[in-house]
ZADO-1210 file (C-alpha; in nm, 4 decimals, padded with zeros to 6 digits):
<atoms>
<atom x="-01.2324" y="-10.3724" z="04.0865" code="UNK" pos="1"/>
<atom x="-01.4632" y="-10.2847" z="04.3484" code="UNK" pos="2"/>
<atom x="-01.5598" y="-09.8858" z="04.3243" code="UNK" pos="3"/>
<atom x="-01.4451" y="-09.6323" z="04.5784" code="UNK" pos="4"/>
<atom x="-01.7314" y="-09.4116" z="04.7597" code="UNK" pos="5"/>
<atom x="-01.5591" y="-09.0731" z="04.8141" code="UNK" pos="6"/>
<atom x="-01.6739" y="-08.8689" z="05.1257" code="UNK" pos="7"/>
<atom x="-01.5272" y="-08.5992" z="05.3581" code="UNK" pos="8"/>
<atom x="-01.4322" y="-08.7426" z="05.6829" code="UNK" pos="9"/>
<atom x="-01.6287" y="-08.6937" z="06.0773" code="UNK" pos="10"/>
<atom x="-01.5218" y="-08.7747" z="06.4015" code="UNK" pos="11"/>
<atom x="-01.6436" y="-09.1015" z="06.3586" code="UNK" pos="12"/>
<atom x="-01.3954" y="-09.2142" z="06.1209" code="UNK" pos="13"/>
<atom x="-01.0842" y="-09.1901" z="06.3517" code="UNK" pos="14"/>
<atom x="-01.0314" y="-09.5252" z="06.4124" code="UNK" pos="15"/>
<atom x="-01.1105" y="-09.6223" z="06.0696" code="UNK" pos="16"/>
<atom x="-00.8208" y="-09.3466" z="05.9774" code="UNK" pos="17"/>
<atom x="-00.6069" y="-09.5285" z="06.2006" code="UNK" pos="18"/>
<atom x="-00.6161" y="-09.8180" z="06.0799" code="UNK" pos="19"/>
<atom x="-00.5622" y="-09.8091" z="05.7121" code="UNK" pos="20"/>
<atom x="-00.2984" y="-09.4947" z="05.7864" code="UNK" pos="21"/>
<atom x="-00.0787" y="-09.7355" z="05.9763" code="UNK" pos="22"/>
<atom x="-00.1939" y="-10.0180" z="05.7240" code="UNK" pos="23"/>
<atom x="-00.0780" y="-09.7935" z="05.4265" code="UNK" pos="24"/>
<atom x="00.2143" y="-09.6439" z="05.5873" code="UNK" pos="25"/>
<atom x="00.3791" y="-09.9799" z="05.6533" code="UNK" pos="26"/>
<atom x="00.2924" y="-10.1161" z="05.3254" code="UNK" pos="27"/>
<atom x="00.4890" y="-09.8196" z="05.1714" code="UNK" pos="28"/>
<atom x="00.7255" y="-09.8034" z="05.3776" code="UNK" pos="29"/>
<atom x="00.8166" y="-10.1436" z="05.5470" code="UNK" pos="30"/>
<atom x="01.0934" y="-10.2813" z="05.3203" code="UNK" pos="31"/>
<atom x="01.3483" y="-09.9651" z="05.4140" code="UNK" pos="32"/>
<atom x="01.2430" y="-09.7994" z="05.7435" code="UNK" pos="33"/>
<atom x="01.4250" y="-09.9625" z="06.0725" code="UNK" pos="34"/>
<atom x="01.1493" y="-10.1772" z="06.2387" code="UNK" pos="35"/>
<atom x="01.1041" y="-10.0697" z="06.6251" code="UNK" pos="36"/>
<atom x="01.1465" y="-09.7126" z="06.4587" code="UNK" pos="37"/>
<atom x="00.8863" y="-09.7988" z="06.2139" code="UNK" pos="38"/>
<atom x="00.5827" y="-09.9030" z="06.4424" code="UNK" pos="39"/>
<atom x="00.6722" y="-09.6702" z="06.7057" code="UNK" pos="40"/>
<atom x="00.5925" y="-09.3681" z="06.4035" code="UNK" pos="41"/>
<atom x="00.2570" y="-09.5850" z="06.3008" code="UNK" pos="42"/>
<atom x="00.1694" y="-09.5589" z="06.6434" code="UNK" pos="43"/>
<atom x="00.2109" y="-09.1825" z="06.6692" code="UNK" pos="44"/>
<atom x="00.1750" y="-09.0466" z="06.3883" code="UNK" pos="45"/>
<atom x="-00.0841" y="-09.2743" z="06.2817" code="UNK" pos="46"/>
<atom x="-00.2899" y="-09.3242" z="06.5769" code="UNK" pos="47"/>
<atom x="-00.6608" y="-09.2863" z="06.6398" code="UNK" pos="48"/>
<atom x="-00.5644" y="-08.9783" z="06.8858" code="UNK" pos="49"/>
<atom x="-00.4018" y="-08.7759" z="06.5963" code="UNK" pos="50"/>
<atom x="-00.6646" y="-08.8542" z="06.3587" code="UNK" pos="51"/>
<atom x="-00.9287" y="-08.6989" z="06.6002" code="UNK" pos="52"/>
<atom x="-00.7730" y="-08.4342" z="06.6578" code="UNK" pos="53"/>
<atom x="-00.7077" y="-08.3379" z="06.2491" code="UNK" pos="54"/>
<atom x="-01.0743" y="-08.3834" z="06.2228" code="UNK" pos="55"/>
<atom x="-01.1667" y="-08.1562" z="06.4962" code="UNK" pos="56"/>
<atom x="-00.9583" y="-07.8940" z="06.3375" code="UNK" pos="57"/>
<atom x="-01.1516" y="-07.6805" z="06.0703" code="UNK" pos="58"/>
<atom x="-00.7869" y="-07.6034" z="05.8554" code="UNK" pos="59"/>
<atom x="-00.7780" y="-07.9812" z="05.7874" code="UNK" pos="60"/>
<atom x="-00.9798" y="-08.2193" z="05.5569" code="UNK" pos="61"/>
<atom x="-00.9640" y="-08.5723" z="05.5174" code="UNK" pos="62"/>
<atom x="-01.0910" y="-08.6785" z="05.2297" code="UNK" pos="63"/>
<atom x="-01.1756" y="-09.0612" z="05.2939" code="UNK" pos="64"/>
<atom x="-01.2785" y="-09.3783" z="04.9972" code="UNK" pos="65"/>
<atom x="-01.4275" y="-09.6472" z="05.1065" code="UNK" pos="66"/>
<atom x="-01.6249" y="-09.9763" z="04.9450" code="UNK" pos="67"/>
<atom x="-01.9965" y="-10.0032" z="04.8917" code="UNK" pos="68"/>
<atom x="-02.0046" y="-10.2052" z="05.2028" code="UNK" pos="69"/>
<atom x="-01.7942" y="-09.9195" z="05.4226" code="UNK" pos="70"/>
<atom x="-01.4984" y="-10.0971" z="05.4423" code="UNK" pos="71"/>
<atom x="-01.2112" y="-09.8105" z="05.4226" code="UNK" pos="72"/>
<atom x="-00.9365" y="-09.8474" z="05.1427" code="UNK" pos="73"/>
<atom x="-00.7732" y="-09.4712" z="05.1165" code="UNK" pos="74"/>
<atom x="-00.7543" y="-09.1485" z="05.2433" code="UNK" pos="75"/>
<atom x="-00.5930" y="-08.8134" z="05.1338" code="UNK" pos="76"/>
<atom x="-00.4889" y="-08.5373" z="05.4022" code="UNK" pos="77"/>
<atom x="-00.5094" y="-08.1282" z="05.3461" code="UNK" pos="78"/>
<atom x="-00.3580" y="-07.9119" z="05.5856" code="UNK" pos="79"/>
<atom x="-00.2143" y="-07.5831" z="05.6207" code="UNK" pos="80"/>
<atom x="00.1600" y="-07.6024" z="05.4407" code="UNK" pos="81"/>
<atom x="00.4069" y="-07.6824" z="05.7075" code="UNK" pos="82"/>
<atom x="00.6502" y="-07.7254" z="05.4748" code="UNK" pos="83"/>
<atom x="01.0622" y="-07.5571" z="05.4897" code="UNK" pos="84"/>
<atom x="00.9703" y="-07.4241" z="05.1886" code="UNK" pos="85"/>
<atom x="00.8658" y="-06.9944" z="05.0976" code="UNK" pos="86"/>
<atom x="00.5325" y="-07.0205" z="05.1028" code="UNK" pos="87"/>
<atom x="00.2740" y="-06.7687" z="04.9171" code="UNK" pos="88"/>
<atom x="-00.1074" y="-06.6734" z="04.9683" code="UNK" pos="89"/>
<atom x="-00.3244" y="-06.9537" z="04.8487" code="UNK" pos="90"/>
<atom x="-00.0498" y="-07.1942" z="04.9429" code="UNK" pos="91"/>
<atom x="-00.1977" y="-07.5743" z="05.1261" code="UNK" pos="92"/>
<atom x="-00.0575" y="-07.9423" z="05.1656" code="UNK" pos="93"/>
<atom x="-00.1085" y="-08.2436" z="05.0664" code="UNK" pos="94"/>
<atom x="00.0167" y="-08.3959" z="05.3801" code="UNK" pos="95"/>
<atom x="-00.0854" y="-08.7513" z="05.3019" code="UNK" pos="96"/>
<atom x="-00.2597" y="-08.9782" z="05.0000" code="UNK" pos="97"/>
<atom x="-00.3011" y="-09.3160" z="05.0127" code="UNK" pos="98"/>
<atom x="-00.4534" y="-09.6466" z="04.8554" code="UNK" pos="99"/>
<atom x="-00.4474" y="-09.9667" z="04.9626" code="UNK" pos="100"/>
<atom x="-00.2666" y="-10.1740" z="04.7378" code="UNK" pos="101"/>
<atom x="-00.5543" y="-10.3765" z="04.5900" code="UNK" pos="102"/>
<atom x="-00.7106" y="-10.0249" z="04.5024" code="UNK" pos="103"/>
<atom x="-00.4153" y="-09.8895" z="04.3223" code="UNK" pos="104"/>
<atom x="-00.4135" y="-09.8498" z="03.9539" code="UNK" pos="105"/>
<atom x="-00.7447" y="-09.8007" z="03.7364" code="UNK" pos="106"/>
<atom x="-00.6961" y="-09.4550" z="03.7884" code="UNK" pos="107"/>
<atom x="-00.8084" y="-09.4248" z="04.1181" code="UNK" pos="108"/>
<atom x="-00.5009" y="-09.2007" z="04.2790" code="UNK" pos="109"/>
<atom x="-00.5525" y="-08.9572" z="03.9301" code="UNK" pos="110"/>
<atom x="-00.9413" y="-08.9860" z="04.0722" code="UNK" pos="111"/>
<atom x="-00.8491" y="-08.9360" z="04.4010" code="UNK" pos="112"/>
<atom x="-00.6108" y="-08.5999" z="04.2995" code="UNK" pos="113"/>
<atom x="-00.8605" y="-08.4766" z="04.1005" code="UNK" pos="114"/>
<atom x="-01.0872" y="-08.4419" z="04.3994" code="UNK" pos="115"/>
<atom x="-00.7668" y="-08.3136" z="04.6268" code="UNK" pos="116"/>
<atom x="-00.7730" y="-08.0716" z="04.3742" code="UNK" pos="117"/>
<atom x="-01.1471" y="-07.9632" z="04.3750" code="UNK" pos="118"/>
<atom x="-01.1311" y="-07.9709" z="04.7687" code="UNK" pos="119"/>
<atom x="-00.8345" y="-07.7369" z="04.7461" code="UNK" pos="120"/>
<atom x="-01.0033" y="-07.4646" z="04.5059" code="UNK" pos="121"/>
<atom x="-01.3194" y="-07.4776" z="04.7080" code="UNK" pos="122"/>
<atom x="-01.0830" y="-07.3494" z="04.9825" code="UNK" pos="123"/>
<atom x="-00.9857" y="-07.1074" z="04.8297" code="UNK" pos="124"/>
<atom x="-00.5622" y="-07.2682" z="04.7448" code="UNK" pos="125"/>
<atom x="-00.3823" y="-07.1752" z="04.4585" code="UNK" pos="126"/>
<atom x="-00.0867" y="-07.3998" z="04.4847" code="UNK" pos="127"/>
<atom x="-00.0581" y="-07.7100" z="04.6259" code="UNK" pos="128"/>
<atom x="00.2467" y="-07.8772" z="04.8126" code="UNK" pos="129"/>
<atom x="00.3717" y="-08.1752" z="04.9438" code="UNK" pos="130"/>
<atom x="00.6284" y="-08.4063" z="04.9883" code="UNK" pos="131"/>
<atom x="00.7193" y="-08.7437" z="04.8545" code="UNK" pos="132"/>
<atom x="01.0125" y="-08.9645" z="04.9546" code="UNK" pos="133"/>
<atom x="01.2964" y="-08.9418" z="04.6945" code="UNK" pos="134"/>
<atom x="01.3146" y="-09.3481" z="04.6720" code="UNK" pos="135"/>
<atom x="00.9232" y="-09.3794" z="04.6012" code="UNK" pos="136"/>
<atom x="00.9639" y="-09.3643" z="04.2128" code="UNK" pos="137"/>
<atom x="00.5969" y="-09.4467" z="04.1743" code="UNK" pos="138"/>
<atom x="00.4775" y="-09.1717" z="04.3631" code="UNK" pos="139"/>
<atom x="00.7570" y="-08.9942" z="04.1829" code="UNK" pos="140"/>
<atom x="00.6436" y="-09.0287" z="03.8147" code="UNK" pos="141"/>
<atom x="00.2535" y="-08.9995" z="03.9264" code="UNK" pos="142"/>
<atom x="00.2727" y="-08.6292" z="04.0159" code="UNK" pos="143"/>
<atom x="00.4756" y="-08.4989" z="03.7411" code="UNK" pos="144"/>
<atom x="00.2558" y="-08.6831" z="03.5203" code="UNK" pos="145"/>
<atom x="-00.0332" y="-08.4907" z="03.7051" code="UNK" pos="146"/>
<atom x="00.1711" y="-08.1857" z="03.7017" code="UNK" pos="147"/>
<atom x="00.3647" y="-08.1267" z="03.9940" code="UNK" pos="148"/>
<atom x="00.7378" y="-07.9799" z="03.9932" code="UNK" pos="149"/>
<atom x="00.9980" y="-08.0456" z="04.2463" code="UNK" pos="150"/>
<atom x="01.1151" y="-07.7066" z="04.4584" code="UNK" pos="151"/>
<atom x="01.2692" y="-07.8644" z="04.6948" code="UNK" pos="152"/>
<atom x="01.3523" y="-08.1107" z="04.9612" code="UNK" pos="153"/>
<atom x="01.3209" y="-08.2270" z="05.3484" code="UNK" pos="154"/>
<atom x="01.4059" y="-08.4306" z="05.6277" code="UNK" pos="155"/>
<atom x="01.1679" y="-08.7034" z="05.7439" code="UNK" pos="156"/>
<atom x="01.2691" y="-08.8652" z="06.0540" code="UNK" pos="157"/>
<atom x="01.1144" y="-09.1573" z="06.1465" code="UNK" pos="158"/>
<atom x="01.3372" y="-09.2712" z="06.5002" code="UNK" pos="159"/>
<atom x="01.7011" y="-09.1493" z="06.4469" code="UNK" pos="160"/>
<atom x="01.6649" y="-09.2609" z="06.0798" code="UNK" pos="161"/>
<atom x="01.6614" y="-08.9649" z="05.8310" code="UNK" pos="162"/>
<atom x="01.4831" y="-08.9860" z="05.4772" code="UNK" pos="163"/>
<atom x="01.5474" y="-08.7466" z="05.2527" code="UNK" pos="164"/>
<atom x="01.1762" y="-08.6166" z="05.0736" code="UNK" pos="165"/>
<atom x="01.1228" y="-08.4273" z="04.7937" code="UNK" pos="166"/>
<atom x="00.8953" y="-08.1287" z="04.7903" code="UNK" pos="167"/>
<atom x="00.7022" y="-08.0913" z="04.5085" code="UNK" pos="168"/>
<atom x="00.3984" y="-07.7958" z="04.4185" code="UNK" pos="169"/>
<atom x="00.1208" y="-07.7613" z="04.1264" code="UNK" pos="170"/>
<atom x="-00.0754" y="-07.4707" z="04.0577" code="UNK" pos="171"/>
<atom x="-00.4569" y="-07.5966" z="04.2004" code="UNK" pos="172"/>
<atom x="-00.5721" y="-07.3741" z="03.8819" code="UNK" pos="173"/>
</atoms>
């Protein structure tokens, strides 16, 4: 498998963002999510506008993998918890992780977490959230493995169509 170069994100990686968050999120998601619903959420919530702005702001960090040759293949997301759940001191969100598919397995998503992790002591987080959807038993099974608990659970509307997310927290330790 060809490595994965891990590197905090700049400007200049928006529209490399862009492109493998609406690559990734349609992969994932594709096979349940209503279609014109669908892209019209990749091209929101996935565009290269948003990604600019989350790397302008100093609360966020994308932490971004790519091949020797520079050719992007995941990304994990850190922001300030925005989550309907009590939050404490020390609290911060793993608002999105992702692999393409030919990078998945050979423990890159535990490598990936394990730098999540490091990025969220060096800022200082004691706990880290996020949310997974309930039907993605994969991503399910990978964070309690890597010690995550569910606390709760969320709404994710993509169109009119609800999806019901789990919330799930570790200590960063």
């Amino acid at each position: 498998m060809t490595p994965i170069l891990w590197r905090h994100a700049e400007g200049r990686d928006a529209a490399a963002l862009s492109l493998l968050g609406g690559a990734t999120f349609l992969a994932s998601f594709a096979h349940d999510h209503p279609g014109d619903a669908l892209i019209a959420h990749v091209r929101n919530a996935h565009g290269e506008d948003f990604y600019a702005a989350v790397l302008a702001d100093p609360d966020q960090t994308v932490l971004i993998g790519e091949t020797p040759l520079g050719a992007p293949v995941g990304y994990a997301l850190l922001t300030p918890p925005a989550l309907p759940v009590e939050r404490r001191d020390g609290d911060l969100e793993l608002k999105r992780i992702y692999l393409l598919s030919g990078w998945q397995g050979g423990g890159n998503g535990a490598a990936l977490l394990t730098l999540v992790m490091e990025e969220a002591r060096r800022r200082g987080a004691k706990r880290l959230l996020l949310a997974v959807y309930e039907a993605n038993e994969g991503a399910r099974r990978f964070y309690a493995r890597h010690g995550f608990a569910e606390m709760g659970e969320t709404v994710f509307m993509v169109g009119d169509a609800p999806f019901r997310d789990l919330i799930y927290a570790a200590s960063v330790g």
